[in-house]
One Martini backbone bead per residue (centre of mass of N, CA, C, O) as a GRO file, in nm:
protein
  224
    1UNK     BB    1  -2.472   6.938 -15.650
    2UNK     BB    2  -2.296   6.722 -15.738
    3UNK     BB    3  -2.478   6.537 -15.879
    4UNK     BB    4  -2.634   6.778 -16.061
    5UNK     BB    5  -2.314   6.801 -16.216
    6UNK     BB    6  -2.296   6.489 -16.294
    7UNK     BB    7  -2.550   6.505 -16.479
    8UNK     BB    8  -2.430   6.732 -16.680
    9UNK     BB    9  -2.106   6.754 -16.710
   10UNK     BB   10  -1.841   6.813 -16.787
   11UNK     BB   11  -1.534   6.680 -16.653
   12UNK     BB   12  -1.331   6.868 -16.764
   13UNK     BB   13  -1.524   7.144 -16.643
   14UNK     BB   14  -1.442   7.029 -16.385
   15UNK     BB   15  -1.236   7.108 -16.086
   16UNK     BB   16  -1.448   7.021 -15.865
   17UNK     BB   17  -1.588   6.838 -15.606
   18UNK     BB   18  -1.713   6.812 -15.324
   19UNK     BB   19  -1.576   6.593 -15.050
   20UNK     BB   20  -1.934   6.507 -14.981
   21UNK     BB   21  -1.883   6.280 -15.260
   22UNK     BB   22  -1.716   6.092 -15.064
   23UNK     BB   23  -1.887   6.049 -14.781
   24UNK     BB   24  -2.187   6.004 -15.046
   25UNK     BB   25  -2.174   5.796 -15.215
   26UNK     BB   26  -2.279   5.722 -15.571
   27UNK     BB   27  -2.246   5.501 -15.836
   28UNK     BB   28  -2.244   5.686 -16.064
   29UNK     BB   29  -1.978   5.827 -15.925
   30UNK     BB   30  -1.682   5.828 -15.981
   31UNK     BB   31  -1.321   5.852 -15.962
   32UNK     BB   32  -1.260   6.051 -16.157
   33UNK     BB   33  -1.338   6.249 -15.976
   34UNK     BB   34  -1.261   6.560 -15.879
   35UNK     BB   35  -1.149   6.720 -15.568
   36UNK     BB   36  -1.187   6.886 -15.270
   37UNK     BB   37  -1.128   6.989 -14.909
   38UNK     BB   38  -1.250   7.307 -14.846
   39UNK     BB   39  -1.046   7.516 -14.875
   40UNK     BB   40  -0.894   7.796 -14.953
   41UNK     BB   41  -0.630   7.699 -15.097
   42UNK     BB   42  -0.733   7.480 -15.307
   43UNK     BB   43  -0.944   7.663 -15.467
   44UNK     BB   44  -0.756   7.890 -15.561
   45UNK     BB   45  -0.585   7.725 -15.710
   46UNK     BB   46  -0.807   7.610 -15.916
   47UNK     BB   47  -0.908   7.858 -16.075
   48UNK     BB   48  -1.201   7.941 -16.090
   49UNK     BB   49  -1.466   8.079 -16.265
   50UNK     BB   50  -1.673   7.910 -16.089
   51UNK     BB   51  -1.874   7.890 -15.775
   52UNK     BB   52  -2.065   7.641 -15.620
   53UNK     BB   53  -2.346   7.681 -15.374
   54UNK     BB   54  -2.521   7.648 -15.110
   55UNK     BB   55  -2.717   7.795 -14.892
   56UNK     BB   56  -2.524   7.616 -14.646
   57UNK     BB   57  -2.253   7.660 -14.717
   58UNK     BB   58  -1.974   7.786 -14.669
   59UNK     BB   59  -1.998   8.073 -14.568
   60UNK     BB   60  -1.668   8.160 -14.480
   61UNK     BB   61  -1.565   8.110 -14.764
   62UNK     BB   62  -1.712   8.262 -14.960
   63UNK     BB   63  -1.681   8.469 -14.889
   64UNK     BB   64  -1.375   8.525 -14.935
   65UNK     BB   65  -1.378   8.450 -15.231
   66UNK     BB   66  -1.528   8.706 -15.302
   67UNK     BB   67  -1.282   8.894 -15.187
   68UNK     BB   68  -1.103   8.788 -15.427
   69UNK     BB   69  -1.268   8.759 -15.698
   70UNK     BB   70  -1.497   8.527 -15.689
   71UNK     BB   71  -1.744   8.355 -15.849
   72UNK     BB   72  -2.048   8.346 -15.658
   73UNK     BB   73  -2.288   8.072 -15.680
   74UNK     BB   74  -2.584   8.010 -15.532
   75UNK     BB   75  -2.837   7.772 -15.412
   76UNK     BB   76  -3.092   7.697 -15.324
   77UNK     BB   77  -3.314   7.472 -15.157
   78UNK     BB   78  -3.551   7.252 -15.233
   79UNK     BB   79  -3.885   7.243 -15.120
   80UNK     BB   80  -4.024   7.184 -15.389
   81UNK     BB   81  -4.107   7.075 -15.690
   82UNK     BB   82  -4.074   7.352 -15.865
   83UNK     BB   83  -3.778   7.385 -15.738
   84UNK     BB   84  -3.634   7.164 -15.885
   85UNK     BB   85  -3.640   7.316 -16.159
   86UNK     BB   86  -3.515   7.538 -16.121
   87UNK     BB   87  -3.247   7.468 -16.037
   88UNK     BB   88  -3.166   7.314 -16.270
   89UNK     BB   89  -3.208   7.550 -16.463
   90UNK     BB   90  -3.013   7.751 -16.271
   91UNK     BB   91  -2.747   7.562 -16.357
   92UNK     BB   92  -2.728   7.535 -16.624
   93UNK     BB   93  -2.702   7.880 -16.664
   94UNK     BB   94  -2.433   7.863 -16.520
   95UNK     BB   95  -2.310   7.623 -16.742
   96UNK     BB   96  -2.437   7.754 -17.024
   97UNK     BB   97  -2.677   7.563 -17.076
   98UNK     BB   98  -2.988   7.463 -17.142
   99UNK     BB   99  -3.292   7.531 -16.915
  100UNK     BB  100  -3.470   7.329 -17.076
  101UNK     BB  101  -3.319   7.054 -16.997
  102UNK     BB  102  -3.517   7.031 -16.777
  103UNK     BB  103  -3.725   6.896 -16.596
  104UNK     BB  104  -4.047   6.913 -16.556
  105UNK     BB  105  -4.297   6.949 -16.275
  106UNK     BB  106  -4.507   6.824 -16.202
  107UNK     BB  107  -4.835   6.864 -16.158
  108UNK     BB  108  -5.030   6.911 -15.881
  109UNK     BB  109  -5.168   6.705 -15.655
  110UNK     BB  110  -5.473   6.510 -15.560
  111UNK     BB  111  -5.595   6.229 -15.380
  112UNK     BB  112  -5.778   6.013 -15.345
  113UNK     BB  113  -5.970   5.937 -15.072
  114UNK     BB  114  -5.918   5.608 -15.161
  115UNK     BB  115  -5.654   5.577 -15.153
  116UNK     BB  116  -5.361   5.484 -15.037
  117UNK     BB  117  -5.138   5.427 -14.778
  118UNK     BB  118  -4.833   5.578 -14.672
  119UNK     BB  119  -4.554   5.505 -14.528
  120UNK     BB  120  -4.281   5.661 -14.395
  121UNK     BB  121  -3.988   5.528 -14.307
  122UNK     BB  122  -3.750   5.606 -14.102
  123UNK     BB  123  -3.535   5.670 -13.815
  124UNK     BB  124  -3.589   5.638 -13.534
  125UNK     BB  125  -3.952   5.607 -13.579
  126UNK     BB  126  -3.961   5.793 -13.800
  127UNK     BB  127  -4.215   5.957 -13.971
  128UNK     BB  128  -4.388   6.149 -14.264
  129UNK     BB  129  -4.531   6.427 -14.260
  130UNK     BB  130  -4.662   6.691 -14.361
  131UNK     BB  131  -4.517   6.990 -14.480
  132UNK     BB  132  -4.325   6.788 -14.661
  133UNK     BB  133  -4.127   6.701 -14.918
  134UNK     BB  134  -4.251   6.413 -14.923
  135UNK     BB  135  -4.539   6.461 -14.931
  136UNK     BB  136  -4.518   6.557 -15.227
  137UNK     BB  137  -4.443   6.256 -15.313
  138UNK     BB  138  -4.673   6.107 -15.214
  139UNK     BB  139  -4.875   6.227 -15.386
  140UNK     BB  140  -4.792   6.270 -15.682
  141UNK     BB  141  -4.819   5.928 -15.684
  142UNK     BB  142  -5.150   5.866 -15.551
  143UNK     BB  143  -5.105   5.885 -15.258
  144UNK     BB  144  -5.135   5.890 -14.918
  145UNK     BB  145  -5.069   5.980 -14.653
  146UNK     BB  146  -5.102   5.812 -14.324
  147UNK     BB  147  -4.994   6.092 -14.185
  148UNK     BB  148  -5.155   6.408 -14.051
  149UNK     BB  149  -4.901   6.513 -13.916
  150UNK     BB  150  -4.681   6.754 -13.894
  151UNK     BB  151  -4.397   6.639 -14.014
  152UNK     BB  152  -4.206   6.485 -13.822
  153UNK     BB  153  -4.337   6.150 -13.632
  154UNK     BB  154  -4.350   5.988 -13.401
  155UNK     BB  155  -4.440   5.659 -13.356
  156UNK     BB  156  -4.704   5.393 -13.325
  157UNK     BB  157  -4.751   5.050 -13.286
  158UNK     BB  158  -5.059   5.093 -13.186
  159UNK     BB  159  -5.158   5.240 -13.425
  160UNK     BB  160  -5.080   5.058 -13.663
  161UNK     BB  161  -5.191   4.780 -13.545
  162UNK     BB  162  -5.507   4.901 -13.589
  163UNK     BB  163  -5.408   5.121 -13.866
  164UNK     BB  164  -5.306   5.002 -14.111
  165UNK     BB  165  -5.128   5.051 -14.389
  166UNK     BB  166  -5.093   4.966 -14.721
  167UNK     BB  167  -4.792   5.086 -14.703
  168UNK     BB  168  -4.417   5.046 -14.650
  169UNK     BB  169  -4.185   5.284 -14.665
  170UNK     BB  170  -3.882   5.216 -14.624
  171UNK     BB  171  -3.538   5.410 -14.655
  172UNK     BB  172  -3.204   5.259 -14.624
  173UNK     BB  173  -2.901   5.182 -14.545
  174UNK     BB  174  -2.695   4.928 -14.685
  175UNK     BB  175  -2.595   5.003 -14.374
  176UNK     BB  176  -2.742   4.951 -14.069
  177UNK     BB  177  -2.865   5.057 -13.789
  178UNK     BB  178  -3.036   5.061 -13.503
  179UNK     BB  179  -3.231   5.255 -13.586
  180UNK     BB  180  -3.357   5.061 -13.807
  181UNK     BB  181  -3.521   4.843 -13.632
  182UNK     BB  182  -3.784   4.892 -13.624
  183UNK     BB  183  -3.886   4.739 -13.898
  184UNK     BB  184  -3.815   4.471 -13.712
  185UNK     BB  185  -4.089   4.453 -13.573
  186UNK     BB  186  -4.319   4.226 -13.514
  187UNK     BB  187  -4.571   4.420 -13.522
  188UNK     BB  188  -4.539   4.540 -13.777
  189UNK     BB  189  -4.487   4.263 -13.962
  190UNK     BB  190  -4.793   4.211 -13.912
  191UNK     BB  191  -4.945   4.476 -13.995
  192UNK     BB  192  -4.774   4.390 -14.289
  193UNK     BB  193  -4.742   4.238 -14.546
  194UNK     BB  194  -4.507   4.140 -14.781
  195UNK     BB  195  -4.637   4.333 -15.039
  196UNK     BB  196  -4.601   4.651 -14.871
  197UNK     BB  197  -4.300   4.630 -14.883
  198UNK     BB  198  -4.090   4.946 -14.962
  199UNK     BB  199  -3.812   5.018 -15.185
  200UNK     BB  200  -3.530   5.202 -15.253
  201UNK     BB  201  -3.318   5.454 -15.286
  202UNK     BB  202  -3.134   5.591 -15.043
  203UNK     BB  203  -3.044   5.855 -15.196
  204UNK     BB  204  -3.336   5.982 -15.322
  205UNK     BB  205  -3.394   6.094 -15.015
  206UNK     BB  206  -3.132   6.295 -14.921
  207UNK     BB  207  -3.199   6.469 -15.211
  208UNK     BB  208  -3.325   6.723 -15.402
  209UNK     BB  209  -3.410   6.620 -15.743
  210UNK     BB  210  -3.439   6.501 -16.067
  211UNK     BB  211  -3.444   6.212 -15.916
  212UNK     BB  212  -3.740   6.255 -15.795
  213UNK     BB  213  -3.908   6.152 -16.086
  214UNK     BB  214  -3.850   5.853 -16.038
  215UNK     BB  215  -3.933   5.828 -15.737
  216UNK     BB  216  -4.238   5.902 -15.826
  217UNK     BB  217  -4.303   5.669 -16.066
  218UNK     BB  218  -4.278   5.451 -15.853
  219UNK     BB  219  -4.455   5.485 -15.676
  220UNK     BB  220  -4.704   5.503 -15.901
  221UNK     BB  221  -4.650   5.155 -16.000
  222UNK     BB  222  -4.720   5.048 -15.731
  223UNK     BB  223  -4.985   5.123 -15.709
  224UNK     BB  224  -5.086   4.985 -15.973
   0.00000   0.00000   0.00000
């Protein structure tokens, strides 16, 4: 919702963005922007109008919040493509601006049987299978997920070097971890081209938002 907010808002009428903004720092959010500790002590200081929150965020700071008198509105997190369409539109009207500058979510599609299969590959060997929000990014893309099983799964090396995928989206942080080690495992790197391994904004990944229609378009480009 941070995101979300610094690329809509005008930052005058910003009381302050969550702390959360500070953790997960983002190149284009500068430090202009002001920001709470958390506390209801300081948010209530801030005298806002309205107070924005996400589904699973502060339960018990928002209950206080509204008994104390303060508008406060909840936004879903969105699972789907179309909801964050929603999510966006009812954002700006929350802000007071036109819902229609949301941008619209791509119709759903489903890739052709031959189309190239990708592997979504996260930390700690996990990579991202079907009825997950990235697997609709996968699809939407033009691409075939590799994995056919629901959810986040184990990977296995041995299922790779036999049957490898046509490319491997890493996507990991600036800094890596251990956890992120597997990616550069010799049989993986054997068993993928040097020009199939694929790489984006690792913050594109961490919450959906209207940038993830860019990150549907280059994965896209990459097909091509």
């Amino acid at each position: 919702m941070d995101w979300a907010l610094a690329q809509h808002a005008d930052p005058a009428r910003v009381a302050a963005l969550s702390p959360l903004h500070l953790r997960y720092p983002i190149h284009w959010i500068d430090d202009h922007w002001p920001s709470h500790d958390g506390s209801l002590e300081q948010v209530v200081g801030l005298q806002p109008d309205l107070v924005l929150t996400g589904q699973y965020s502060a339960l018990m700071l928002r209950e206080r919040l509204r008994s104390l008198g303060h508008r406060v509105e909840v936004l879903p997190l969105p699972s789907t493509l179309a909801q964050v369409e929603s999510y966006e539109r009812r954002l700006l009207e929350l802000m007071g601006r036109d819902p229609q500058l949301a941008q619209p979510a791509p119709v759903p599609r489903t890739p052709q049987p031959d189309a190239k299969r990708l592997l979504l590959l996260g930390s700690n060997a996990i990579g991202t299978g079907r009825d997950t929000f990235e697997h609709q990014i996968i699809e939407q893309a033009g691409w075939r997920n590799y994995l056919t099983d629901s959810g986040h799964v184990q990977l296995d090396l041995e299922r790779i070097a036999s049957d490898p995928p046509d490319a491997i989206l890493f996507a990991a942080p600036e800094h890596q971890a251990l956890a992120n080690r597997f990616a550069e495992h010799p049989v993986l790197r054997r068993s993928i081209p040097e020009g199939g391994w694929l790489s984006t904004d690792y913050w594109r990944w961490q919450c959906p938002g209207p940038w993830t229609w860019d990150l549907i378009r280059q994965l896209n480009q990459w097909l091509d």
